[in-house]
Backbone as a printed PyTorch tensor [residue, N CA C, xyz], in Angstrom:
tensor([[[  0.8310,  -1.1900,   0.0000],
         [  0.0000,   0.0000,   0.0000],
         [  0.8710,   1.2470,   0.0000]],

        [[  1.8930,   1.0060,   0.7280],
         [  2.7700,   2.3350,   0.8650],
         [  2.9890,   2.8320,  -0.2040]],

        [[  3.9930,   1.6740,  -1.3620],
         [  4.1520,   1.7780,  -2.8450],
         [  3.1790,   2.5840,  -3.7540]],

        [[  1.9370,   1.8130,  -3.4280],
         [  0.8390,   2.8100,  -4.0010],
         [  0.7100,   4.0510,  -3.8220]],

        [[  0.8130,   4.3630,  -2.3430],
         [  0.2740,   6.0050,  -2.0780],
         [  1.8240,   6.5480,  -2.7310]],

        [[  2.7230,   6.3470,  -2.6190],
         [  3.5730,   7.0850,  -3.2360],
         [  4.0370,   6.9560,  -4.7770]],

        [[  3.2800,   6.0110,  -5.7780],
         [  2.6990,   6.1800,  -7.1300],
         [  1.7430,   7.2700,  -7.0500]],

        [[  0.9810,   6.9650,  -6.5820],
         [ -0.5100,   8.2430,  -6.2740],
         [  0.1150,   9.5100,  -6.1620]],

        [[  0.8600,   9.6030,  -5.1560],
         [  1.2950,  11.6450,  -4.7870],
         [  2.1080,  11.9140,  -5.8560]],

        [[  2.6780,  11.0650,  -6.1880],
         [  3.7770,  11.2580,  -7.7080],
         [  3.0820,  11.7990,  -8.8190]],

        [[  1.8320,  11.0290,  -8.7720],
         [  1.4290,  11.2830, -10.2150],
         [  0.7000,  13.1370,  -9.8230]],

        [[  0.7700,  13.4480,  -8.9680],
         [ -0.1000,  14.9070,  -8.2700],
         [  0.6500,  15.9620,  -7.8370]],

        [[  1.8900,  15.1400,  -7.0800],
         [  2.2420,  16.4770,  -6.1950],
         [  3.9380,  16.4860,  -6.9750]],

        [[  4.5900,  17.4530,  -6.8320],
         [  5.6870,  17.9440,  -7.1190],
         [  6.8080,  18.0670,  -5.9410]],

        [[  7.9280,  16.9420,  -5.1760],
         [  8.1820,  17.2580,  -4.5250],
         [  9.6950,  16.2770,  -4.2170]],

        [[ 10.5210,  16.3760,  -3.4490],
         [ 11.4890,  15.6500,  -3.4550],
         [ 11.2130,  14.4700,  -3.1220]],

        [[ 12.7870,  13.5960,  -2.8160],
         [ 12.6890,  12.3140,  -2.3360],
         [ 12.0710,  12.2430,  -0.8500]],

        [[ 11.4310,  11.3200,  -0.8010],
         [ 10.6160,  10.8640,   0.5540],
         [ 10.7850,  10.1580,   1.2200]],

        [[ 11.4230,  10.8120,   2.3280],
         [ 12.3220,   9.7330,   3.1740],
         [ 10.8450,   9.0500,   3.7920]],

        [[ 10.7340,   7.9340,   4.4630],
         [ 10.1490,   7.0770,   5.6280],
         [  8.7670,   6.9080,   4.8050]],

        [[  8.0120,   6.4770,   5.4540],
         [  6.4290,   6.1110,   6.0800],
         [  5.9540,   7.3530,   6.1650]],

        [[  6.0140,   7.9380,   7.0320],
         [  5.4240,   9.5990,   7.7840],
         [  4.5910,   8.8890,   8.5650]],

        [[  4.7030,   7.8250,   9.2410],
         [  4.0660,   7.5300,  10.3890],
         [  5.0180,   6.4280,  11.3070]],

        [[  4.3290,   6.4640,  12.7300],
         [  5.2820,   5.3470,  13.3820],
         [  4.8400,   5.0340,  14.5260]],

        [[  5.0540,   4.1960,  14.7400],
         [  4.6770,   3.7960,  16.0350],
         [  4.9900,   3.6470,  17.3690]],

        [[  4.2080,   3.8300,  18.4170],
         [  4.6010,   4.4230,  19.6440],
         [  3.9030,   3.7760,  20.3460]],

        [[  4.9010,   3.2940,  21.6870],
         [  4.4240,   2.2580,  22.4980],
         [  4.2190,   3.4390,  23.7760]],

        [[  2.9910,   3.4260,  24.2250],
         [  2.3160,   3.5480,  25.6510],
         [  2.5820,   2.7040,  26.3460]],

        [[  2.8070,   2.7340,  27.8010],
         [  2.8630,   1.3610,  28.6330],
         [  1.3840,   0.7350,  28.6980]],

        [[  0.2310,   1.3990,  28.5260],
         [ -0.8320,   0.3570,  28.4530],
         [ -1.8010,   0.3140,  27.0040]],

        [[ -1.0520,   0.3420,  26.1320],
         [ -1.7320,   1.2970,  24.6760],
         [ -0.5920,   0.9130,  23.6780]],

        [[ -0.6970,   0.8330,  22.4090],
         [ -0.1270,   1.3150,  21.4430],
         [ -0.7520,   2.4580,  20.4310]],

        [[  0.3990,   3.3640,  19.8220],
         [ -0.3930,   4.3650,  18.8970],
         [  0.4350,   4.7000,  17.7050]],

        [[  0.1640,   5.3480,  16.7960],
         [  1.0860,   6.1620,  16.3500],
         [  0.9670,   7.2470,  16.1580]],

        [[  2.2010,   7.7940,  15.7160],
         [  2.5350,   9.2220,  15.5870],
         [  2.3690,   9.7460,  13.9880]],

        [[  1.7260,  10.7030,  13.6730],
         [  1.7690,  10.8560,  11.8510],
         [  2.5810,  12.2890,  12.3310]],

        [[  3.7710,  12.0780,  10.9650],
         [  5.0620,  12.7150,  10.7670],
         [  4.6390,  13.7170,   9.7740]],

        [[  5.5070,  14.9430,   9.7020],
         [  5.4070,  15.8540,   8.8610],
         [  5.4630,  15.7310,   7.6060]],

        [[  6.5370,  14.7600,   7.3770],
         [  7.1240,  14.3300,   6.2850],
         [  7.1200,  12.7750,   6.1260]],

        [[  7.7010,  12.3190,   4.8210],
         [  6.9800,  11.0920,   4.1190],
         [  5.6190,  11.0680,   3.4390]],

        [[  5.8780,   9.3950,   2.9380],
         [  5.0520,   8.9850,   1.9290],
         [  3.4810,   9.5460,   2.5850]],

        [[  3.4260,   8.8210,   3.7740],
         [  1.4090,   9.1910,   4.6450],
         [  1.0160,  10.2880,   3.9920]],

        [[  1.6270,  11.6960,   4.9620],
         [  1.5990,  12.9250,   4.3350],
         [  1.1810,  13.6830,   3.6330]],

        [[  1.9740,  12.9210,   2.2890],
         [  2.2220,  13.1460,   1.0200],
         [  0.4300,  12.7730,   0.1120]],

        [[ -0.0590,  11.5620,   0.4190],
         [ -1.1520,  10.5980,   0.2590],
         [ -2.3790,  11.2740,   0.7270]],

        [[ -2.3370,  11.7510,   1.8740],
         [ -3.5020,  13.1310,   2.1440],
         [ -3.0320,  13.9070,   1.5660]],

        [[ -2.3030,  14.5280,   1.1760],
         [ -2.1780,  15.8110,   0.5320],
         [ -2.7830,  15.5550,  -0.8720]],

        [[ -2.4650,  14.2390,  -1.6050],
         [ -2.6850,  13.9900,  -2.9070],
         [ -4.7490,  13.7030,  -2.8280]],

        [[ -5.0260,  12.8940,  -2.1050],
         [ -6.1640,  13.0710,  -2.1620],
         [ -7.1530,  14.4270,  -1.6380]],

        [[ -6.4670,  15.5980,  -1.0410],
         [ -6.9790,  16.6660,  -0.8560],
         [ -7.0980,  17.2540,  -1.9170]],

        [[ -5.9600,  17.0390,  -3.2060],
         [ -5.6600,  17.6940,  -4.0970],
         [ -6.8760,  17.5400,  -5.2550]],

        [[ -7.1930,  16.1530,  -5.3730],
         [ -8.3030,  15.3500,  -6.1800],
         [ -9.3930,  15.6280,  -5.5400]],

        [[-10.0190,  16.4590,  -4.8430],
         [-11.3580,  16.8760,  -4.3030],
         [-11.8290,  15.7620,  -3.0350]],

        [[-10.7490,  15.0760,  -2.2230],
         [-11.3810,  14.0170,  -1.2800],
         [-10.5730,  14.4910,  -0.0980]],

        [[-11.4190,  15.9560,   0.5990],
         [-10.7630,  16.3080,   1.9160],
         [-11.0730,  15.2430,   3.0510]],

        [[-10.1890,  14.7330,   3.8620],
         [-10.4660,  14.0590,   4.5070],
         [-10.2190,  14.0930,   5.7770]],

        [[-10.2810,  13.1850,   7.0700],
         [-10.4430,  14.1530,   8.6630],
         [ -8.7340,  14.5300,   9.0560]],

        [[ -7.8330,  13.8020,   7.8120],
         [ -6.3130,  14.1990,   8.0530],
         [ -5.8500,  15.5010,   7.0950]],

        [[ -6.7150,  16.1250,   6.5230],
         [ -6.4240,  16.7560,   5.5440],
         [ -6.2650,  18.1740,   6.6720]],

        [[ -5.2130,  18.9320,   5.8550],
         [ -5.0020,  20.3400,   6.9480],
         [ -6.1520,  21.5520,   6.3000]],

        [[ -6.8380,  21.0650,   5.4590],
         [ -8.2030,  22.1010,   5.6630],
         [ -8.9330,  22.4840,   7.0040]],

        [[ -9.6380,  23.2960,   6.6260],
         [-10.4920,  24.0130,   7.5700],
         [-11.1670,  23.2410,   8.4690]],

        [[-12.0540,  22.2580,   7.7860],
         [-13.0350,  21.5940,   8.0950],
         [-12.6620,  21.0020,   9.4840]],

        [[-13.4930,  20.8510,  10.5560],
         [-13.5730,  20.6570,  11.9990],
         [-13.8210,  18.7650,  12.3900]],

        [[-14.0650,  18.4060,  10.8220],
         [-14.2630,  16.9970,  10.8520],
         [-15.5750,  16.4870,  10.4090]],

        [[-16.2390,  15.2610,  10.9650],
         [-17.3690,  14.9550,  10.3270],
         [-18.6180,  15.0190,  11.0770]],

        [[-19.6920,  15.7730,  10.9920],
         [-20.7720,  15.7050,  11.8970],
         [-21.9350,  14.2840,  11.1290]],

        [[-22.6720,  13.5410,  11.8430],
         [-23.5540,  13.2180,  11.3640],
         [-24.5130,  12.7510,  12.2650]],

        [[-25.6060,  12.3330,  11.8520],
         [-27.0750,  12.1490,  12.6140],
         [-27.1080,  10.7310,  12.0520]],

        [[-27.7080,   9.9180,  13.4790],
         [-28.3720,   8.1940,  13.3970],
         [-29.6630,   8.1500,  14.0490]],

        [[-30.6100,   7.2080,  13.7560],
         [-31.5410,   6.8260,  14.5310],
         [-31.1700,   5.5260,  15.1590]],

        [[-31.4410,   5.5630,  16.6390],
         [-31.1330,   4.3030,  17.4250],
         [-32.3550,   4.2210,  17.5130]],

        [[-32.8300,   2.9110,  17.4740],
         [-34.1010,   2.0080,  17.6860],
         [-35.1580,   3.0330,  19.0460]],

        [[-35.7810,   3.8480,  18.5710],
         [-36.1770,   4.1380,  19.5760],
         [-35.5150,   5.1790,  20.5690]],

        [[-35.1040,   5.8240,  20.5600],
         [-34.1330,   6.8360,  20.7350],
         [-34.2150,   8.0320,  20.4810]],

        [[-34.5250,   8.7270,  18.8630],
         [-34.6140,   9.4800,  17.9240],
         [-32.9240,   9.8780,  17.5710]],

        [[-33.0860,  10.7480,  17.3190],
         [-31.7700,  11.3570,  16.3410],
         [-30.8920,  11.8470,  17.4250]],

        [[-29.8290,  11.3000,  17.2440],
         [-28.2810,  11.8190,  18.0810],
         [-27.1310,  12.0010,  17.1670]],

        [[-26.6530,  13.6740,  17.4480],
         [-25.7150,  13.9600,  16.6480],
         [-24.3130,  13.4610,  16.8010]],

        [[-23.5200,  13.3470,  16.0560],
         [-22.2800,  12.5520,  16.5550],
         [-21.2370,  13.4880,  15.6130]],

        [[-19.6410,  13.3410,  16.4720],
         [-18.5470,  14.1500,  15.2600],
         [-17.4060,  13.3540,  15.4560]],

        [[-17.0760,  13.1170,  14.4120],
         [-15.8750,  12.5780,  14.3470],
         [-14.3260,  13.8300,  14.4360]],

        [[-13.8370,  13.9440,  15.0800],
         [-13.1750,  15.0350,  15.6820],
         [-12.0440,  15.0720,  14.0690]],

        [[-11.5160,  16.3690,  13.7640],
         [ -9.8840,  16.4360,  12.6790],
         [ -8.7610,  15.9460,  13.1900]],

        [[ -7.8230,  14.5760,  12.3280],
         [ -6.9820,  14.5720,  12.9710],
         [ -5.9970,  14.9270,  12.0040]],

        [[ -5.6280,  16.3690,  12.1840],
         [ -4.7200,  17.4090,  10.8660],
         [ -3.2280,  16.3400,  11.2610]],

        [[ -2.9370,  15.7880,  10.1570],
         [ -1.3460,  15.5100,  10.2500],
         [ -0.4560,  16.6020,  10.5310]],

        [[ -1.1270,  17.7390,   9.8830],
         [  0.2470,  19.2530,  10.1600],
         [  0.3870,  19.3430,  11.6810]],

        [[ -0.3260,  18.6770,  12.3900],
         [ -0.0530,  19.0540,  13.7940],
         [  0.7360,  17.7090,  14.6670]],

        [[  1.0940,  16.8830,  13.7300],
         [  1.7340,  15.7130,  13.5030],
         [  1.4980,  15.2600,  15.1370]],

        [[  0.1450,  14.0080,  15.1290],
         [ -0.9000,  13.7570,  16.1270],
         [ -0.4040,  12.5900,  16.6430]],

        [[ -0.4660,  12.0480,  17.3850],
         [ -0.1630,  10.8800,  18.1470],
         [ -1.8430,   9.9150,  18.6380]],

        [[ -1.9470,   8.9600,  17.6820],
         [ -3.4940,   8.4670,  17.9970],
         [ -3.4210,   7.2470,  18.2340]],

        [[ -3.7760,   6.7880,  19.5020],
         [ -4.0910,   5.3490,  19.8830],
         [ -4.7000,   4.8340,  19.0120]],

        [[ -4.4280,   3.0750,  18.9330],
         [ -5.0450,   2.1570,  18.5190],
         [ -6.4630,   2.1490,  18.8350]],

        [[ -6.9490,   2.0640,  19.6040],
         [ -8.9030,   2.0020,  19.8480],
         [ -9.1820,   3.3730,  19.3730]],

        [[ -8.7530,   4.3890,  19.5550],
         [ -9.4420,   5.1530,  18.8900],
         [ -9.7010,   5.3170,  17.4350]],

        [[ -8.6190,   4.9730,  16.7290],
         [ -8.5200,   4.5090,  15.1080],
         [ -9.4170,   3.3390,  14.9800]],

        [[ -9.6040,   2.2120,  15.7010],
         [-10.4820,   1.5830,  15.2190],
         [-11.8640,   1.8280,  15.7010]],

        [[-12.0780,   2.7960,  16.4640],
         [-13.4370,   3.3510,  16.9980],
         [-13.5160,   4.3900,  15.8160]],

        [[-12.9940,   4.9270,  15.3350],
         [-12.7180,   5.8730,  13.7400],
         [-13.3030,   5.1950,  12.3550]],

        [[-12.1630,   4.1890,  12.3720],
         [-12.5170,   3.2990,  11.4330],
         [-14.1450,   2.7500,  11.1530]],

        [[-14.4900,   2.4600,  12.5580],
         [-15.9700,   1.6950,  12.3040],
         [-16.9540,   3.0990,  12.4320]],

        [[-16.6500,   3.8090,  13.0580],
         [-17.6670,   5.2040,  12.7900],
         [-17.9260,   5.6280,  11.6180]],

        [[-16.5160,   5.4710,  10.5090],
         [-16.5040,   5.7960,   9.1010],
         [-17.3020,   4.2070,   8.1660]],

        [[-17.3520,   3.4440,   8.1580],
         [-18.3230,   2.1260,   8.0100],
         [-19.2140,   2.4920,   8.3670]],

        [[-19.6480,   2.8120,   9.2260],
         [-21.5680,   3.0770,   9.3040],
         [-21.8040,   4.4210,   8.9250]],

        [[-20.7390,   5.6510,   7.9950],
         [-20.9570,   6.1540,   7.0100],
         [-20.6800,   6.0330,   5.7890]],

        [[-20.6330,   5.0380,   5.0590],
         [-19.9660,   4.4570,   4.2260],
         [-20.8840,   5.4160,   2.5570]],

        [[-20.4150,   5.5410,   1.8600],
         [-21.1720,   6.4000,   0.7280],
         [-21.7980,   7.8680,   1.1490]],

        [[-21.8420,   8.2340,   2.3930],
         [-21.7090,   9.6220,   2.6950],
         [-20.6520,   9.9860,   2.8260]],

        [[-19.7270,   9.8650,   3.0070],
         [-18.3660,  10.8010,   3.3060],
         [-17.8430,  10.1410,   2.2820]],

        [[-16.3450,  11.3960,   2.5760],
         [-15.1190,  11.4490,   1.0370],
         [-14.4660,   9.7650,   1.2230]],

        [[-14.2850,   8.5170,   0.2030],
         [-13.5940,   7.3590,   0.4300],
         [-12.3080,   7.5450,   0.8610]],

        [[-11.8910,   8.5250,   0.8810],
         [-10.7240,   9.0100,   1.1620],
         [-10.1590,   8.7080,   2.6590]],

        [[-11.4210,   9.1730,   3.7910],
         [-11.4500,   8.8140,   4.9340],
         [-11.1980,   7.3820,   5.3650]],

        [[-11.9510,   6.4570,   4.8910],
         [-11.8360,   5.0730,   4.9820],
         [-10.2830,   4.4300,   4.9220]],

        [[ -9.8410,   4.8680,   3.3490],
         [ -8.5030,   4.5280,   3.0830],
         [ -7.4530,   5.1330,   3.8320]],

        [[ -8.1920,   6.5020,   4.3660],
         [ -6.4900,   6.9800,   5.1620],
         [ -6.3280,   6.5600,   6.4850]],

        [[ -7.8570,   6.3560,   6.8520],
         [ -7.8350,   6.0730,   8.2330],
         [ -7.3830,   4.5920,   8.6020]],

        [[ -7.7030,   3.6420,   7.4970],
         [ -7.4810,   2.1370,   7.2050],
         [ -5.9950,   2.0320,   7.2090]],

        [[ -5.7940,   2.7570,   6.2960],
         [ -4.0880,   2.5570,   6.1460],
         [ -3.2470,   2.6380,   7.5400]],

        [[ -3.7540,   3.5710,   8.2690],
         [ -2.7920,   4.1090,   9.4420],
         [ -3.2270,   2.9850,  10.5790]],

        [[ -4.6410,   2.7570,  10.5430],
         [ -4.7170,   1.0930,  11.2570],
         [ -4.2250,   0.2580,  10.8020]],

        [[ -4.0430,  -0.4360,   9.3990],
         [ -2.8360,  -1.5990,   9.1360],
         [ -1.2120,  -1.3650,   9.1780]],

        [[ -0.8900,   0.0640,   9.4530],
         [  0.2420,   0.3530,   9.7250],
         [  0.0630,  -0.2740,  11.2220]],

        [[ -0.2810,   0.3070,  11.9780],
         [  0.0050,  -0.0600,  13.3970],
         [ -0.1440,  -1.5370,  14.0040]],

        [[ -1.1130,  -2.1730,  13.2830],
         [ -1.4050,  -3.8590,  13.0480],
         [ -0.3190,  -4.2600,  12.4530]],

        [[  0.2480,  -3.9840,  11.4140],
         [  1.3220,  -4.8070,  10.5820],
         [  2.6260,  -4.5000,  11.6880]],

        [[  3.1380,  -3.3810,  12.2220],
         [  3.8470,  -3.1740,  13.0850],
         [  4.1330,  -3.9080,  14.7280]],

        [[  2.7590,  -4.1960,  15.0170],
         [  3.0280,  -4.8380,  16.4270],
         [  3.1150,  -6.0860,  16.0440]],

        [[  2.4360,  -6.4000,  14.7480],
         [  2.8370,  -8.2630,  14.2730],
         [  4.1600,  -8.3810,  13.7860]],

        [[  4.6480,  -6.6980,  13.4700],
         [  6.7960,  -7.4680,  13.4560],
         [  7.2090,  -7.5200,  14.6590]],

        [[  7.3950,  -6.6810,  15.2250],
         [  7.7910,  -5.9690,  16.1210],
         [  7.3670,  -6.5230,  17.8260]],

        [[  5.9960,  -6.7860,  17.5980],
         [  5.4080,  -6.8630,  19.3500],
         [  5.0380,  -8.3710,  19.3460]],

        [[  5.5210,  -8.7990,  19.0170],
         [  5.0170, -10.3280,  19.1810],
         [  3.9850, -10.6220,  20.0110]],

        [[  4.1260, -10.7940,  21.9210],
         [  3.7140, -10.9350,  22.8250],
         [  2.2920, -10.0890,  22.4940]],

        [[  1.9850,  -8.7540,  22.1280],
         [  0.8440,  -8.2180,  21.7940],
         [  0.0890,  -8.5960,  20.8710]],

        [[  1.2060,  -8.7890,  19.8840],
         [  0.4370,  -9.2990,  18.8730],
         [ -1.0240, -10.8670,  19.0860]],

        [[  0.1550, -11.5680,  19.7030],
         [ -0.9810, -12.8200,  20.1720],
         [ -1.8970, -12.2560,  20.8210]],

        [[ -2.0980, -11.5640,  21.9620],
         [ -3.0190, -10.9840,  22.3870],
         [ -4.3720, -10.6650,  21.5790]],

        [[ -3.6070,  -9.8560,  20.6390],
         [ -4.6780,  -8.5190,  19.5550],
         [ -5.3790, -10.0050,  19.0770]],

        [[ -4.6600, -11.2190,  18.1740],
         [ -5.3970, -12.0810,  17.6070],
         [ -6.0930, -13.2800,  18.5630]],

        [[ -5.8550, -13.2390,  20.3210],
         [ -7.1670, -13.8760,  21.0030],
         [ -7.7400, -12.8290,  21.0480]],

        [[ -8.4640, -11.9480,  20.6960],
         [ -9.3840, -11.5260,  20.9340],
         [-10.4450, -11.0890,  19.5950]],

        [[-11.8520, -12.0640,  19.6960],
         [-12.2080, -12.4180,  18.2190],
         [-12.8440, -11.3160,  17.5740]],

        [[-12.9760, -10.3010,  17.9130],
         [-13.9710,  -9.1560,  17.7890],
         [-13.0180,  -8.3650,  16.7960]],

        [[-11.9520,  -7.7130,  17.6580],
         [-10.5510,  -7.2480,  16.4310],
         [-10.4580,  -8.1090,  15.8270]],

        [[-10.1740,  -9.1450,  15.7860],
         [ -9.5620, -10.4920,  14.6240],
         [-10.5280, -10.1250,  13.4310]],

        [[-11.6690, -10.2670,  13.9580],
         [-12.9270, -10.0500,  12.6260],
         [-12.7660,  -8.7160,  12.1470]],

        [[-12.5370,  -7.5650,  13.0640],
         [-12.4090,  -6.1320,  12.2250],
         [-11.7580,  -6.1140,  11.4980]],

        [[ -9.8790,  -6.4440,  11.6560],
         [ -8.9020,  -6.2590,  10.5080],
         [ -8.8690,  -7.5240,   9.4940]],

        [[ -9.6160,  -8.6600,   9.6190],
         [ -9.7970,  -9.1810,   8.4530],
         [-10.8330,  -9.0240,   7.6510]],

        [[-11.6940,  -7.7290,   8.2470],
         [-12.5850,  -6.7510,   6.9340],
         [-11.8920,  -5.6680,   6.4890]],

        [[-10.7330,  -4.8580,   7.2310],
         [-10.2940,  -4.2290,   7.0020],
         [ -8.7640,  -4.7230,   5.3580]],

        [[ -8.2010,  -5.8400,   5.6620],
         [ -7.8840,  -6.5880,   4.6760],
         [ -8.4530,  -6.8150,   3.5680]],

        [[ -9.6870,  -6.9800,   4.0810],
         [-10.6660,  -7.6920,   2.3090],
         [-10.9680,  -5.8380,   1.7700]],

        [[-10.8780,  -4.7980,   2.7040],
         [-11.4550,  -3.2730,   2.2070],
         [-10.4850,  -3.0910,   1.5710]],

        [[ -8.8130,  -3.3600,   2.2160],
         [ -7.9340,  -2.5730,   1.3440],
         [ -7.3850,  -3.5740,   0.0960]],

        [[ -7.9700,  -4.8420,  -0.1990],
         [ -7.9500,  -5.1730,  -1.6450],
         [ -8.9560,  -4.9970,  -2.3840]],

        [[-10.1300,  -5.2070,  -2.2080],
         [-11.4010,  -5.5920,  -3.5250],
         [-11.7590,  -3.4080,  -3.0730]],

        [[-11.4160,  -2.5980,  -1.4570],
         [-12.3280,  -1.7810,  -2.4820],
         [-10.5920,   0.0120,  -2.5210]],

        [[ -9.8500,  -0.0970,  -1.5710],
         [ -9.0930,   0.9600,  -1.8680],
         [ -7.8830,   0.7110,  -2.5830]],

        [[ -7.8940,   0.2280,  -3.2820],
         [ -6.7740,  -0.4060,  -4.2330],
         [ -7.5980,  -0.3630,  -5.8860]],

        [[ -8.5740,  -0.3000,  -5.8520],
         [ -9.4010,   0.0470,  -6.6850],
         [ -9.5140,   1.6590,  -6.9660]],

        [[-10.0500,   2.1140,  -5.7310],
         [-10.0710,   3.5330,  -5.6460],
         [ -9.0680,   4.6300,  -6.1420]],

        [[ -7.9790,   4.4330,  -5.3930],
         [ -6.8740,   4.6260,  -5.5740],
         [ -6.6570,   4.7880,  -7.0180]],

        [[ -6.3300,   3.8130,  -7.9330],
         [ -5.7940,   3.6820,  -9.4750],
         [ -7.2290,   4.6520, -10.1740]],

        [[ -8.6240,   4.0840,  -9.7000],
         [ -9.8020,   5.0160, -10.8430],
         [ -9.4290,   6.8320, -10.4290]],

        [[ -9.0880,   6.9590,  -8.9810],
         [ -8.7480,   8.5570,  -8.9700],
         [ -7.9190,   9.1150,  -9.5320]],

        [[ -6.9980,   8.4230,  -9.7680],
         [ -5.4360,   8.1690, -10.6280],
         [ -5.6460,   8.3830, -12.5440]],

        [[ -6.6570,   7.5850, -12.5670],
         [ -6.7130,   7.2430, -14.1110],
         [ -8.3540,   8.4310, -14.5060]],

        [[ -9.0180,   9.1980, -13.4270],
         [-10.0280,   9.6310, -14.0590],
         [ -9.6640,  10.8660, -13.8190]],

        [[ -8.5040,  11.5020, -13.1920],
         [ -8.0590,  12.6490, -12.4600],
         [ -7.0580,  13.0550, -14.2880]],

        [[ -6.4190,  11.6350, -14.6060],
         [ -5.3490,  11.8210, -15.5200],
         [ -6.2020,  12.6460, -16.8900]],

        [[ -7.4540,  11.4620, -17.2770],
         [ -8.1570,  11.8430, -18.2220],
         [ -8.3080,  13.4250, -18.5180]],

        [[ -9.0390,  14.1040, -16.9000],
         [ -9.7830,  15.2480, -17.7780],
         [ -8.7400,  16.2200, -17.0230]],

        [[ -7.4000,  16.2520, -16.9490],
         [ -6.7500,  17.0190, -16.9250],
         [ -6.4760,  17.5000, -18.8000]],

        [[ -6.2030,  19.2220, -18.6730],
         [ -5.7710,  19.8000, -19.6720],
         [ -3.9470,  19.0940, -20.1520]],

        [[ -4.2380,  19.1290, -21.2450],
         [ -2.6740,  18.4140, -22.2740],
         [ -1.6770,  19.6330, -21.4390]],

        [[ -1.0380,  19.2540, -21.0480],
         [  0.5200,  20.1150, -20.9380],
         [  0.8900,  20.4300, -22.4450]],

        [[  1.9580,  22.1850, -22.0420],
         [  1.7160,  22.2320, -23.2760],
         [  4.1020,  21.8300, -23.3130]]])
């Protein structure tokens, strides 16, 4: 995926070599999180999809994040926000909260920019792929417990059949109706 987002900003943004990830990970003594970096490929990947019209809750626009309205069974309407997490302020975000992110953005799925899904996805399989090199002992943990097990193996099947898709049509429909260089 990394490879990709940095095909993607290439084909958009104008800029030197890119050192790292632009993200990393950071061990809490009772938590893991990571940190999104100024610089690198991450970065670079919101910036490129800000650029293509898909502001998203990492994008350093204005926007305060995502408001939206649900009906709970009986309940009526409760407003909910998904808070900005601007990389320019290069954020440090626990694991549960990214996947409390992640599934907030799933039960908006076709209302908001896809953009959200994929950036927010990505920075959760960063931190998943990381404690499975790296944390062993956690790692077993994360996979007894069947509830996550089932999230990131939807999150797996999202980032093949649907943002790997996404990705290349923004790529190839962005290319189309751009004006010929002269």
């Amino acid at each position: 995926m990394i490879y990709l987002f940095d095909f993607f900003t290439r084909t958009w943004l104008k800029y030197g070599q890119n050192w790292g990830h632009g993200i990393r990970l950071v061990s809490h003594p009772t938590d893991f999180a990571v940190r999104i970096e100024k610089s690198g490929i991450f970065p670079r990947a919101v910036d490129a999809f800000y650029f293509v019209d898909q502001s998203s809750l990492l994008s350093i626009d204005d926007n305060d994040g995502i408001e939206y309205f649900f009906h709970a069974a009986g309940t009526g309407t409760i407003s909910k926000k998904i808070k900005k997490i601007k990389y320019s302020k290069t954020p440090t975000i626990k694991l549960d909260h990214l996947i409390d992110v992640y599934d907030r953005l799933g039960a908006l799925s076709g209302r908001v920019s896809k953009s959200n899904c994929i950036l927010v996805g990505f920075v959760l399989l960063f931190v998943i792929s990381s404690i499975s090199r790296y944390k062993a002992g956690a790692w077993f943990k994360i996979r007894e417990n069947r509830d996550l097990k089932n999230k990131f193996e939807l999150l797996q099947h999202d980032f093949l059949y649907e943002w790997i898709p996404e990705i290349l049509l923004q790529t190839v429909l962005k290319r189309q109706f751009e004006p010929p260089s002269r």
